[in-house]
Each structure stands twice: as structure tokens, then as C-alpha cells.
NUKOLLO-777587 format. One record per residue: residue number from 1; x, y, z of N, C-alpha, C, O in turn. Coordinates in steps of 0.05 Angstrom, whole numbers. Layout:
N
ATOM num    n.u    n.v    n.w   ca.u   ca.v   ca.w    c.u    c.v    c.w    o.u    o.v    o.w
ATOM NUM      X      Y      Z      X      Y      Z      X      Y      Z      X      Y      Z
...
END
This chain:
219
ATOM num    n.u    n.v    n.w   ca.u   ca.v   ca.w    c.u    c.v    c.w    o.u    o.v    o.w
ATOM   1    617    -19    346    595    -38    350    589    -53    324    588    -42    302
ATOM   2    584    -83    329    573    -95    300    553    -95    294    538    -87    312
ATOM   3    544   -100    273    520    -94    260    493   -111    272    469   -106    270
ATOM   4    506   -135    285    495   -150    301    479   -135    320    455   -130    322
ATOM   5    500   -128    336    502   -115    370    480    -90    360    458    -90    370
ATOM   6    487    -66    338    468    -43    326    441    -61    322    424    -53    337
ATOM   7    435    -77    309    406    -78    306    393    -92    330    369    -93    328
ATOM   8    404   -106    357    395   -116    374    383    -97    390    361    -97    400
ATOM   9    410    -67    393    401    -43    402    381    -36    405    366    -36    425
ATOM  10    377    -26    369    355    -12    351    325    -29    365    306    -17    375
ATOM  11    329    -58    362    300    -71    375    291    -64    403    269    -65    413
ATOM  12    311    -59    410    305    -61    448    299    -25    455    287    -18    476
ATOM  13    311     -4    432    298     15    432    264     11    426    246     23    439
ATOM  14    261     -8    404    239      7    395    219     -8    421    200      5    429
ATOM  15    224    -35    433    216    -56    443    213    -31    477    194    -36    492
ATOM  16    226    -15    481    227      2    503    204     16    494    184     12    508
ATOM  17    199     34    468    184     54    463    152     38    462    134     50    473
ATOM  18    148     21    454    127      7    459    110     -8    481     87    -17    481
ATOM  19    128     -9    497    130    -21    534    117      2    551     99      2    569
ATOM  20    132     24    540    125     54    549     96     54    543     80     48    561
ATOM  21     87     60    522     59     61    514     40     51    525     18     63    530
ATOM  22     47     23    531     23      0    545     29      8    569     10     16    582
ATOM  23     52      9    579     48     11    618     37     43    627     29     47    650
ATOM  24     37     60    609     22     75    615     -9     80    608    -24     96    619
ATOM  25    -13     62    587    -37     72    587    -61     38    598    -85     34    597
ATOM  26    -40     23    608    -54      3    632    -61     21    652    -82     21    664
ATOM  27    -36     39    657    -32     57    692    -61     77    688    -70     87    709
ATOM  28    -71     79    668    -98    102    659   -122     82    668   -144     91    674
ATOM  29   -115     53    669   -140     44    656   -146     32    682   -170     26    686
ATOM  30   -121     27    706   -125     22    735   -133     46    750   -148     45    770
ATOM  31   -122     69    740   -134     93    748   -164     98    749   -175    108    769
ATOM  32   -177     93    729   -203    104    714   -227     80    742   -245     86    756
ATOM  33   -212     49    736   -219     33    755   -225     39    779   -248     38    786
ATOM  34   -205     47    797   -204     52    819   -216     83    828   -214     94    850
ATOM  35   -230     94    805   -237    115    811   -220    136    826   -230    147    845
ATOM  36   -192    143    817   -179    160    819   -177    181    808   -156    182    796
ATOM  37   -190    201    806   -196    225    771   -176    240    763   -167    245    740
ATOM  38   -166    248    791   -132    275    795   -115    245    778   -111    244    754
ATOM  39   -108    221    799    -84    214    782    -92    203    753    -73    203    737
ATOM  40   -121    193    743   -121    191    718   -116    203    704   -104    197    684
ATOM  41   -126    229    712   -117    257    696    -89    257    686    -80    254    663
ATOM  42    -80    261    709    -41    258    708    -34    242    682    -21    250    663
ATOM  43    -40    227    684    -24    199    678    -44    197    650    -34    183    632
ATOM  44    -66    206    645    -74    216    615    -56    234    594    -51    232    570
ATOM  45    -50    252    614    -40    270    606     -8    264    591      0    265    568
ATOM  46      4    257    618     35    231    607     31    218    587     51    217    574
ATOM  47     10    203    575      5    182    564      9    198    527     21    191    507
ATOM  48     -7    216    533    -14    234    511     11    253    506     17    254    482
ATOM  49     23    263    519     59    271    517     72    255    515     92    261    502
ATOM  50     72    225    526     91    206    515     86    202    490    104    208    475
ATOM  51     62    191    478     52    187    449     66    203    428     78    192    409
ATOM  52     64    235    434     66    257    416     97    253    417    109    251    395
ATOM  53    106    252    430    145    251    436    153    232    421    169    236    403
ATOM  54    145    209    426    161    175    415    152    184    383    167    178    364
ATOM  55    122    200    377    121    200    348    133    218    330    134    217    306
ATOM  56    144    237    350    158    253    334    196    253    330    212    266    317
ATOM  57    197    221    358    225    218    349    219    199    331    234    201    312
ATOM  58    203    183    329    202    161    292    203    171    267    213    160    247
ATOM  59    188    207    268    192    216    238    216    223    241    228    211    224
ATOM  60    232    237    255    248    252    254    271    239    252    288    246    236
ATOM  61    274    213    270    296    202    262    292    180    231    312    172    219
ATOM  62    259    174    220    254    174    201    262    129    204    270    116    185
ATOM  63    257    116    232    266    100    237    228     89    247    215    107    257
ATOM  64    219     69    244    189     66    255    198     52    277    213     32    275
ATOM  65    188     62    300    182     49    328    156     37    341    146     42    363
ATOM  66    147     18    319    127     -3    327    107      8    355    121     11    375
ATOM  67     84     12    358     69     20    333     61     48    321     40     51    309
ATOM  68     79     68    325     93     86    315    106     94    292    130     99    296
ATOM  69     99     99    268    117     94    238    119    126    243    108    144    256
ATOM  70    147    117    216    162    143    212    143    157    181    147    180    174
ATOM  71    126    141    167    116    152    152    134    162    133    133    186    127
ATOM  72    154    143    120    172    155     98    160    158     67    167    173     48
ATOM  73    138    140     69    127    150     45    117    182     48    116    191     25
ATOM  74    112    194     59    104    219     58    124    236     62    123    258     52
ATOM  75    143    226     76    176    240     81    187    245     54    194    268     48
ATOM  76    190    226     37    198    225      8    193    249     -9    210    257    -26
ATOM  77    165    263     -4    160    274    -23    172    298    -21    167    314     -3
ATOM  78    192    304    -42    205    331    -36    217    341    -62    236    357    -63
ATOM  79    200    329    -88    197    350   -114    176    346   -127    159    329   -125
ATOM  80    178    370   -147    147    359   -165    139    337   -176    116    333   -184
ATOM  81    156    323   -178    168    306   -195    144    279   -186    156    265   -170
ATOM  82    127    273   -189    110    249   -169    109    225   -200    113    233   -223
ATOM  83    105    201   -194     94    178   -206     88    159   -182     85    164   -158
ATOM  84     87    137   -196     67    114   -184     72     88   -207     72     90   -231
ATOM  85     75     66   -193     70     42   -215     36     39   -220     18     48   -206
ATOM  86     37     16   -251     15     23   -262     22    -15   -279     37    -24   -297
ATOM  87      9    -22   -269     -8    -47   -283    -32    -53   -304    -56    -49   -298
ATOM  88    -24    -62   -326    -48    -66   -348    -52    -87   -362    -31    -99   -361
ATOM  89    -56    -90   -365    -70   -110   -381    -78   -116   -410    -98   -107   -421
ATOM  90    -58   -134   -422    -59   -123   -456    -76   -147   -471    -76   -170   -461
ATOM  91    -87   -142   -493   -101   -164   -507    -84   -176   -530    -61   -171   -535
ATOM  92   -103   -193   -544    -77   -211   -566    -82   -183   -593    -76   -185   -617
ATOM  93    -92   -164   -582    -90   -139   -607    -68   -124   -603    -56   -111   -620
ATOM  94    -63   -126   -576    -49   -109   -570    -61    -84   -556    -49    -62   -557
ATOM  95    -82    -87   -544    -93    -65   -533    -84    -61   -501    -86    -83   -491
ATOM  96    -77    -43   -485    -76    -38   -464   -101    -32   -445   -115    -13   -452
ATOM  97   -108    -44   -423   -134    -53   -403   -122    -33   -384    -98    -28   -384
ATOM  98   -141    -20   -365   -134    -19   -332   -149    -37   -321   -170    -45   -330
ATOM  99   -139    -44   -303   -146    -59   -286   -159    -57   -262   -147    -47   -243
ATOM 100   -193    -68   -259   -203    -63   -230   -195    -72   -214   -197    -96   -215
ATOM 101   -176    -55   -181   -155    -64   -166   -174    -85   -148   -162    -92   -128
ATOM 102   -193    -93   -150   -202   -116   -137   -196   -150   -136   -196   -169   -120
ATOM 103   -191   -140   -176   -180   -171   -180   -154   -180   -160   -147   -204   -163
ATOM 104   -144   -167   -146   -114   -174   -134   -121   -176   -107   -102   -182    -92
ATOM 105   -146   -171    -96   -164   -174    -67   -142   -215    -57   -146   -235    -71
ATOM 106   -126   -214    -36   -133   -197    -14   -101   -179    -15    -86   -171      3
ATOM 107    -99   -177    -37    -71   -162    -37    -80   -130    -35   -100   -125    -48
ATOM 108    -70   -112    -23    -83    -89    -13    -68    -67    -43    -46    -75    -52
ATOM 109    -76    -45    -53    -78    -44    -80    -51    -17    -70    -37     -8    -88
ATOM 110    -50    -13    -58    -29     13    -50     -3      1    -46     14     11    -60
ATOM 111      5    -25    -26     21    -40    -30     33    -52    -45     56    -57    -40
ATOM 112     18    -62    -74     22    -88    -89     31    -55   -107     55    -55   -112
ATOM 113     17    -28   -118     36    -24   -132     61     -5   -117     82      0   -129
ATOM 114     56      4    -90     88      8    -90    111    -13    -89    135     -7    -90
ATOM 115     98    -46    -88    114    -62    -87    126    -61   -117    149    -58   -125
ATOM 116    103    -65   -129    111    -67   -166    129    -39   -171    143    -43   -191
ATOM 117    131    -13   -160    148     -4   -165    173     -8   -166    187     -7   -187
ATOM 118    184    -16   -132    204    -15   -123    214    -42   -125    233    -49   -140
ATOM 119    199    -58   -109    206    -75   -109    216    -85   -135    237    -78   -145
ATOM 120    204    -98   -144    194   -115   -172    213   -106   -197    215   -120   -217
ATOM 121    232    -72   -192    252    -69   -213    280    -91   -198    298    -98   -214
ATOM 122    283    -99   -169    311   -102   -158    312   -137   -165    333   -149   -162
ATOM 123    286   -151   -176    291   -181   -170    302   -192   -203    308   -177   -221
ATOM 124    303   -216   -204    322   -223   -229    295   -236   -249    275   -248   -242
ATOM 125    303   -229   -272    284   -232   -292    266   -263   -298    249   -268   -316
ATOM 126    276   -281   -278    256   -304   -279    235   -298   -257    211   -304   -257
ATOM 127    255   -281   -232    227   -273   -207    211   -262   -213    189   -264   -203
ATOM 128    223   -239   -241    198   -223   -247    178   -234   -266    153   -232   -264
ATOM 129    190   -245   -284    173   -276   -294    146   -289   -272    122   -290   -276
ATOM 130    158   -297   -253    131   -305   -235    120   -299   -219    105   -313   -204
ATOM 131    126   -273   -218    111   -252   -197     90   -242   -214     69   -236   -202
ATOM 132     90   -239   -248     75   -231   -260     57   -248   -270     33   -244   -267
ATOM 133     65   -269   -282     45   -292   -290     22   -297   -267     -1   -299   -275
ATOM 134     29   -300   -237     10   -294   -213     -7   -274   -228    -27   -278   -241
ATOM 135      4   -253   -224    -15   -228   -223    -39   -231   -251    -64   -228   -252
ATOM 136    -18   -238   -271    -37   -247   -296    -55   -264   -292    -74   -263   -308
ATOM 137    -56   -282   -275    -77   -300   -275   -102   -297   -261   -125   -302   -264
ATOM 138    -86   -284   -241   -107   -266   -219   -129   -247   -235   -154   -250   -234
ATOM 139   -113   -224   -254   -133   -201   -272   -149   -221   -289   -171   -214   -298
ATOM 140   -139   -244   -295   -158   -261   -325   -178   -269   -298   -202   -263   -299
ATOM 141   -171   -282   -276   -195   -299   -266   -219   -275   -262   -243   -277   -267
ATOM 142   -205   -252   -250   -222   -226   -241   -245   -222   -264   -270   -220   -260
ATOM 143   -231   -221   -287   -232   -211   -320   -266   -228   -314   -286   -215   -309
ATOM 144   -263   -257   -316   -279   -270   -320   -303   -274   -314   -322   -282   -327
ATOM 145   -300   -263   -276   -321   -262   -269   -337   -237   -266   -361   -235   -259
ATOM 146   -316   -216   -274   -335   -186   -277   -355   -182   -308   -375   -168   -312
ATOM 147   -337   -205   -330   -357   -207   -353   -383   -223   -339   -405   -220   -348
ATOM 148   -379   -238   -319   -409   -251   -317   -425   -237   -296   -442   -250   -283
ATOM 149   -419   -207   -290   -433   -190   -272   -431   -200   -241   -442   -190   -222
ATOM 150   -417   -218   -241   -402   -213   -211   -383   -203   -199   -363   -203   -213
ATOM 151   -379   -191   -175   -356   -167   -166   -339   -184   -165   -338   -205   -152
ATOM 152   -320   -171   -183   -290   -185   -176   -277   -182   -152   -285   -162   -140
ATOM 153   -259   -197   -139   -246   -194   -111   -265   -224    -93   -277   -243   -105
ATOM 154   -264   -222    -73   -275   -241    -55   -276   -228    -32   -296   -234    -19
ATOM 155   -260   -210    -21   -274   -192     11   -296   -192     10   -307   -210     23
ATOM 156   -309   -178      0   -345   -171      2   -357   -194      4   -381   -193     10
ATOM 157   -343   -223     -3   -370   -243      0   -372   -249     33   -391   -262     42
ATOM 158   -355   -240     46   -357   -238     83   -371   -228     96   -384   -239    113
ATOM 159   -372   -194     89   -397   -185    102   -402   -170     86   -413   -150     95
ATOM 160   -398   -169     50   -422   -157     39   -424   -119     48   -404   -105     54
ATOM 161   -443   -112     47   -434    -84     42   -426    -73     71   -422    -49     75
ATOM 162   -425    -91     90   -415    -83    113   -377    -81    109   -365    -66    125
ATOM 163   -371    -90     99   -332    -92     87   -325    -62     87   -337    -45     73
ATOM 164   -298    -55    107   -292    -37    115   -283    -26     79   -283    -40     58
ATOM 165   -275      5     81   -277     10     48   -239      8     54   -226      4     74
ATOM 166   -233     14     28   -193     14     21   -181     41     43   -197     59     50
ATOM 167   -156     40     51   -151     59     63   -157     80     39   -162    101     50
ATOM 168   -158     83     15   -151    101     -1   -173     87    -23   -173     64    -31
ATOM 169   -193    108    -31   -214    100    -49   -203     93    -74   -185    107    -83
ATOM 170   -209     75    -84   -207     73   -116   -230     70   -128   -249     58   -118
ATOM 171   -229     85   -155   -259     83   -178   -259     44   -182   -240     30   -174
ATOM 172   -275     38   -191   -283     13   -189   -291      7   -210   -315      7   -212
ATOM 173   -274     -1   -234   -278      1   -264   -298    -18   -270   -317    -11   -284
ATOM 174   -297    -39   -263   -312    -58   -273   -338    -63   -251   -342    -80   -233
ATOM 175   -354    -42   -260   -380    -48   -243   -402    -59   -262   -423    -66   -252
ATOM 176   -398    -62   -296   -418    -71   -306   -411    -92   -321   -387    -96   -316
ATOM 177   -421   -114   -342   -398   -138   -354   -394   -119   -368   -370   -115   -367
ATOM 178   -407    -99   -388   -401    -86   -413   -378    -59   -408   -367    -47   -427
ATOM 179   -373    -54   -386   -347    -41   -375   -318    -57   -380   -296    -47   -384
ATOM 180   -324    -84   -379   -300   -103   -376   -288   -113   -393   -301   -131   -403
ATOM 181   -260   -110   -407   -257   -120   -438   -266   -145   -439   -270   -158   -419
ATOM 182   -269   -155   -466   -290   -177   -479   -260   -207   -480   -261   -232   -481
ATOM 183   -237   -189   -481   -213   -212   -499   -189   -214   -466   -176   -201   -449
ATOM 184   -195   -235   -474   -167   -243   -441   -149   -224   -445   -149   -207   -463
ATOM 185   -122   -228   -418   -105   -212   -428    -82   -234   -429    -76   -251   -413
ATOM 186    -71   -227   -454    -51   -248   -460    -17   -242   -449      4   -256   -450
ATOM 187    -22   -214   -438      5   -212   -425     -4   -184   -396    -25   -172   -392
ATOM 188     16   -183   -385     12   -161   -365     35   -140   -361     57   -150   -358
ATOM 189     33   -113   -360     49    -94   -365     46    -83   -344     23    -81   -334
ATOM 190     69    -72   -329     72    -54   -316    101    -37   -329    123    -40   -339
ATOM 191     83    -16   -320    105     11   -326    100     31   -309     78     29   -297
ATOM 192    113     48   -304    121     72   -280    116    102   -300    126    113   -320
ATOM 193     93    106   -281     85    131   -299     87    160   -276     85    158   -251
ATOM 194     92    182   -289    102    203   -278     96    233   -287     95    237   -311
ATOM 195     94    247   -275     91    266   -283    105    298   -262    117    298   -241
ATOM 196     94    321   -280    103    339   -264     82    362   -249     75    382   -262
ATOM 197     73    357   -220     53    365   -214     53    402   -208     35    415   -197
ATOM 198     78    412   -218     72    440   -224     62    452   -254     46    470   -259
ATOM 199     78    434   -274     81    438   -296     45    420   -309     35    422   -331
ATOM 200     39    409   -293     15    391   -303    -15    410   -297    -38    405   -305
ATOM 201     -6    432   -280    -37    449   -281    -37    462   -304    -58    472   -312
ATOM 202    -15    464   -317    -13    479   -344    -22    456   -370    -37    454   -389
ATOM 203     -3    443   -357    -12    424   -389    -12    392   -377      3    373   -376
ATOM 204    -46    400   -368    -57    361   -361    -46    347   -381    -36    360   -399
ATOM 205    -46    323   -381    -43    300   -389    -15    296   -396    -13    274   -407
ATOM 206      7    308   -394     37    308   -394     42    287   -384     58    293   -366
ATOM 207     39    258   -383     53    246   -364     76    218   -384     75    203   -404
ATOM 208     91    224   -366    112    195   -378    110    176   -368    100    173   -346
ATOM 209    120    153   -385    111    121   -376    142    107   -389    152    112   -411
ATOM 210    152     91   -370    188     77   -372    171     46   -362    156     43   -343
ATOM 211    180     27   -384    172     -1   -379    187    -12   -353    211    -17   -356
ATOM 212    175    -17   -327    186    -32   -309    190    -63   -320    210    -77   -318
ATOM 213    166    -71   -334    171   -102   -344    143   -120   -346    126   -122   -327
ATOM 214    142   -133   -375    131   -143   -377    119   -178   -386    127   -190   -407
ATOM 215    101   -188   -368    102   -212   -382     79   -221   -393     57   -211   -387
ATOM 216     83   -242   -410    105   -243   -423    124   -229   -432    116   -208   -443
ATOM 217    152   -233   -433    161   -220   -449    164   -218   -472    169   -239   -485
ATOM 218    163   -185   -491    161   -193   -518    184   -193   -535    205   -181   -530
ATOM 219    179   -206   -557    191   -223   -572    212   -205   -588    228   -215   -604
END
């Protein structure tokens, strides 16, 4: 079979496993209608065994069946060994910033750095050139307006403290201007930091840092 013919497959599998989902749980929702309780029941029940089945062939074959994921980020983890990319922010001293992940709003902060992990080592050194200068401009505009005591990001100006929170909390560095460094950042660093989470209850702060890349680049 060509690679063609395999991924047309692959769609019409997953395009089946998702067809499944909805026609059964329409078949629940004509049930519930029509005041049927025995076959709602039934056909609840199917609905909820089909769900559990299709989700446990997506991890297992480790393939996502829309809207079904295989959850490989969590599949992955299988040594002590953990890191994460890490974006900062340097001044004309040379000092290194973190960065409040708001400035990068509406880019979602879990994404942008497993992108900057993975991604962002495979592209060629002018892409990574303007993938960063973006980002740099973004942390300076952020920079700017958290020195003048406004929340960096722009979600919250929609509904304000009604704005659903991150799938995944982050501390929120820059909640005061005097939290926020005083000097632009004249370049932006990312590097891939790591550590060893058996060896780290013994001795916190162990962690390593390998330059993914930075721009500017220096001289």
C-alpha cells in the first residue's frame, strides 16, 4: 500500500471513530426525547463503552482519533530524566529576565514552549532568527506595559476576571511595575533546561541548561 492509499486509510479510520460517537450519542438524545428510559439506558450505556474503547485504542496504538488523543505527551514520560524549554530575556548588561507568560497571550504558554523546544531546534537559522525577533518584540511590548501597571497579555480585556484560567496555572511574575525589569531586553534566549527528578529530592537545584538559540545572535 502507498503512503497515499495508508494515510487516506488512517483518516477514514479515525473519520469512522468519530461518526461512531455522534450517531450514538444523537441515538441517546432521540431516546431521552421520545421518552424511552430502557432504550436510553441501553444506548447510554453503548455510548459510554464505545467512548472508553475508541480511547483506549488511541493511547495504545498511541495514534489520536479526533476527538480522542493518544496523549503522547504523557506517554513520553519514561525516565527521570524531565526538562522543558525556557525563554528569557536578557538586558544590554547582560542580565537574564523570566518572562511573564502573558506577554505571548494569545499564544497558549504550554504550546509555544514545547514548540520552542522541539520545534524551533529542526528550522534553519534565519527561521530561527524570526521566530525570535517576534517573540522579542512581543516580551519588550509586554515589558512596557507591565512597567506602567497594566496586565500584560490582552485576553482579560474581554471579560476581565470572568477569562477562563490556563489549562495549567502559571505564577504571574509581573503583577507590580517594580516586579518588572527597568532595561528592555536587547536579545531573547532560549535554552532547554533539565534535570533529574530522582536525584533532585536530594540535591534541589541540580538543573542543566544547553542553548537551544539565541537572538540576537552573539557576536
Amino acid at each position: 500500500m502507498s503512503s497515499g492509499s495508508l494515510a487516506v486509510v488512517k483518516n477514514l479510520v479515525k473519520a469512522a471513530g468519530w461518526a461512531g460517537f455522534v450517531v450514538l450519542g444523537l441515538l441517546v438524545v432521540l431516546a431521552e426525547r421520545r421518552r424511552l428510559a430502557s432504550r436510553r439506558l441501553r444506548l447510554t450505556n453503548l455510548l459510554l463503552i464505545y467512548a472508553v474503547a475508541i480511547s483506549f485504542t488511541a493511547g495504545l496504538s498511541q495514534r489520536d482519533l479526533w476527538p480522542f488523543s493518544a496523549w503522547s505527551m504523557m506517554a513520553d514520560v519514561r525516565s527521570p530524566i524531565l526538562g522543558h524549554a525556557r525563554a528569557l530575556g536578557v538586558d544590554a548588561d547582560g542580565r537574564e529576565h523570566p518572562i511573564d507568560y502573558r506577554v505571548w497571550q494569545p499564544l497558549q504558554w504550554e504550546e509555544l514552549i514545547a514548540w520552542l523546544g522541539i520545534e524551533l531546534p529542526e528550522l534553519t537559522p534565519a527561521e530561527k532568527d524570526s521566530a525570535l525577533s517576534y517573540l522579542l518584540t512581543r516580551a519588550n511590548a509586554g515589558r512596557v506595559e507591565a512597567r506602567q501597571g497594566k496586565r500584560p497579555g490582552y485576553l482579560h480585556r474581554f471579560l476581565g476576571p470572568l477569562e477562563a484560567p490556563e489549562h495549567m496555572l502559571h505564577p504571574k511574575l509581573w503583577r507590580h511595575p517594580d516586579q518588572v525589569p527597568s532595561q528592555p531586553f536587547v536579545a531573547l534566549r532560549v535554552v532547554w533546561e533539565s534535570w533529574n527528578a530522582d536525584s533532585g529530592r536530594r540535591e534541589p537545584g541540580q538543573v542543566r541548561r544547553r542553548l537551544i538559540h539565541e537572538f540576537p545572535r552573539p557576536e
